[in-house]
C-alpha positions as CSV (number, residue, x, y, z in Angstrom):
1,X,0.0,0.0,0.0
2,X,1.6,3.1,-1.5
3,X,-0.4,6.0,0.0
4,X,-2.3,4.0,3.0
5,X,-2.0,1.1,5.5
6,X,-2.1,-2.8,5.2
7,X,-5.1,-4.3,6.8
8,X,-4.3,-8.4,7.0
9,X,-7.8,-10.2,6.3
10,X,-6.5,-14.1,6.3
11,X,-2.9,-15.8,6.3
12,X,-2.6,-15.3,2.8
13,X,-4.3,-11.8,1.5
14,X,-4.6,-7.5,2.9
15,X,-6.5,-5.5,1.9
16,X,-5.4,-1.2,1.5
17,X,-6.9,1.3,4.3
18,X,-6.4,4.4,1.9
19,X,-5.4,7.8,3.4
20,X,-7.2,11.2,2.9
21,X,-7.0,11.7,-0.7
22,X,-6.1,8.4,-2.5
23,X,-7.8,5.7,-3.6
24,X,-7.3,2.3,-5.7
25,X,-6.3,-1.7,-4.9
26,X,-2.8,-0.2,-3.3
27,X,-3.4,3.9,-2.6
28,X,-1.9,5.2,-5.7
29,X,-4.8,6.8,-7.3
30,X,-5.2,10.4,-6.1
31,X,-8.8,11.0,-5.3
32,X,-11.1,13.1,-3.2
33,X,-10.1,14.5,-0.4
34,X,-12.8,13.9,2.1
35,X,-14.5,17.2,3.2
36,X,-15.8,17.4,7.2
37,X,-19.0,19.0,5.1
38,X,-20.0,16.3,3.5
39,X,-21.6,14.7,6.5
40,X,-23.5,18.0,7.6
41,X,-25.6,18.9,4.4
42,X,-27.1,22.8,5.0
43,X,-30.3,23.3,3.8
44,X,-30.8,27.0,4.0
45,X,-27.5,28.0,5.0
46,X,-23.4,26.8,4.4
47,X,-21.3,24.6,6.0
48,X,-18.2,25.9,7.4
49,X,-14.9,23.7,9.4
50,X,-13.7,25.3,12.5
51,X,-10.4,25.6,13.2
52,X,-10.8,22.4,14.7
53,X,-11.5,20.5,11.6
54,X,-14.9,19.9,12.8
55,X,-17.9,21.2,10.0
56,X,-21.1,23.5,11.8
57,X,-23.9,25.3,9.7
58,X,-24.1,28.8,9.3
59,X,-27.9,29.5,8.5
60,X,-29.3,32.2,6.0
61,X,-31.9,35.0,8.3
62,X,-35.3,33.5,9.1
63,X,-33.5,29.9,9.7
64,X,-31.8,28.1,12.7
65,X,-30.9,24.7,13.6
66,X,-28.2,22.1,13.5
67,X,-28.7,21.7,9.8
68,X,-30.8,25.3,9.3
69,X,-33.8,23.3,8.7
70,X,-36.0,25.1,11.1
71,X,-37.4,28.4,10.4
72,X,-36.6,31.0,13.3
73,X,-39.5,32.0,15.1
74,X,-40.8,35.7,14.7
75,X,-38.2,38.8,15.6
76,X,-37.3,42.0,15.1
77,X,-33.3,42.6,13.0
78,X,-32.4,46.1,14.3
79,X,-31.5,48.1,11.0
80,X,-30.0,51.9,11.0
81,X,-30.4,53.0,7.8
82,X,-30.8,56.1,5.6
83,X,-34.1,55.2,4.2
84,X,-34.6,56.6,0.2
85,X,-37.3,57.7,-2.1
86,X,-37.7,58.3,-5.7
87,X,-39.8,62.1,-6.1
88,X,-40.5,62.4,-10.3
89,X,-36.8,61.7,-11.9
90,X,-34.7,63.3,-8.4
91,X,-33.8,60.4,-5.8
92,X,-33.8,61.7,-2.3
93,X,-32.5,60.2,0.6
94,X,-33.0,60.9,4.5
95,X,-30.0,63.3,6.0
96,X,-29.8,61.3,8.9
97,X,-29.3,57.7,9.9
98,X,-32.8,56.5,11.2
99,X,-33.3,52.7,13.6
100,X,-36.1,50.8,13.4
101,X,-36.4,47.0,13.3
102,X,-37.1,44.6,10.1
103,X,-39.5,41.6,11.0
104,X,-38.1,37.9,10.1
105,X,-39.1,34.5,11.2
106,X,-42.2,32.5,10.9
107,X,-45.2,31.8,13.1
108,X,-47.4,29.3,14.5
109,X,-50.5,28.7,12.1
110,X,-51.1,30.8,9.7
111,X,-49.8,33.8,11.7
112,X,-47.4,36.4,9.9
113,X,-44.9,38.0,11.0
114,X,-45.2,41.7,11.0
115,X,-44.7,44.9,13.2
116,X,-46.6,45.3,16.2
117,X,-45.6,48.2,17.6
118,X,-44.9,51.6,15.1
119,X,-43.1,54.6,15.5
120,X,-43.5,57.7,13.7
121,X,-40.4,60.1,12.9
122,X,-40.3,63.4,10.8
123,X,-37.2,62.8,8.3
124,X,-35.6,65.7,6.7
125,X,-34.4,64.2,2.7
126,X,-32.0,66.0,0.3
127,X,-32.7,65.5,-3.2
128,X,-30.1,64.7,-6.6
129,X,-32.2,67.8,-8.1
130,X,-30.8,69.9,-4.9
131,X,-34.5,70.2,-3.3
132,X,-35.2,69.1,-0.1
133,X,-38.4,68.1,2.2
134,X,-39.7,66.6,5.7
135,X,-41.7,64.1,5.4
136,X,-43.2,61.7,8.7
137,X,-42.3,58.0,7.8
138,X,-43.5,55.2,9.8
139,X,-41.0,52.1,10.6
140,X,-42.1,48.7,12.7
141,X,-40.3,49.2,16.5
142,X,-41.4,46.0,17.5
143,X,-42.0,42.3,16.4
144,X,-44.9,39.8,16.7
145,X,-47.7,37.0,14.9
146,X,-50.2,38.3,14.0
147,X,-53.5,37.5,11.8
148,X,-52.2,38.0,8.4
149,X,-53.9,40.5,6.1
């Protein structure tokens, strides 16, 4: 066995226990290198290999789990953003930062996801055609189920 060890299996013939990345009767084919991943399969998410060798999931938003196979239950993502919007051919876009919280996850039923709880700001935007306005814009401040609508 080029690339492995000799495992005896009577008086007279061995078989080859081929290491990581080779394969064939005696090791010398190069093949496959076996990837800690393969035994964790992701389904909404990617594996990745600690710097222990050993392979965990890391799950897209709205999923959790071993294998992010179970959809998160219903919260709020904080966001701080400057929020944008399109007036005729000018794009305008708030002056300052403003928080609020974007609602993810699923719910028992037929329940959605949604805000509960809203709060009302007055924005001051600036314009690409150099106008500006205030305008009141209403963003979710807190998460819950809810009937769907």
């Amino acid at each position: 066995c080029v690339h492995g060890d000799c495992v005896p299996l009577d008086a007279l013939s061995y078989s080859c226990q081929c290491r990581d990345g080779y394969r064939g009767a005696l090791c010398t084919q190069p093949g496959e290198l076996h990837s800690p991943c393969a035994s964790l399969p992701c389904e909404h998410g990617h594996c990745r290999i600690s710097a222990r060798g050993e392979p965990s999931c890391e799950c897209q938003s709205g999923y959790t789990g071993q294998r992010c196979d179970q959809e998160s239950a219903c919260r709020g993502e904080p966001v701080r953003d400057h929020p944008q919007v399109q007036r005729g051919y000018a794009l305008c876009q708030s002056t300052r930062p403003v928080a609020w919280v974007e609602c993810r996850g699923a719910c028992p039923g037929r329940g959605c996801c949604t805000g509960l709880r809203r709060k009302r700001r007055k924005v001051t935007f600036e314009c690409s055609d150099g106008s500006s306005f205030v305008e009141e814009v209403e963003k979710a401040s807190k998460c819950g189920c809810a009937r769907c609508m």
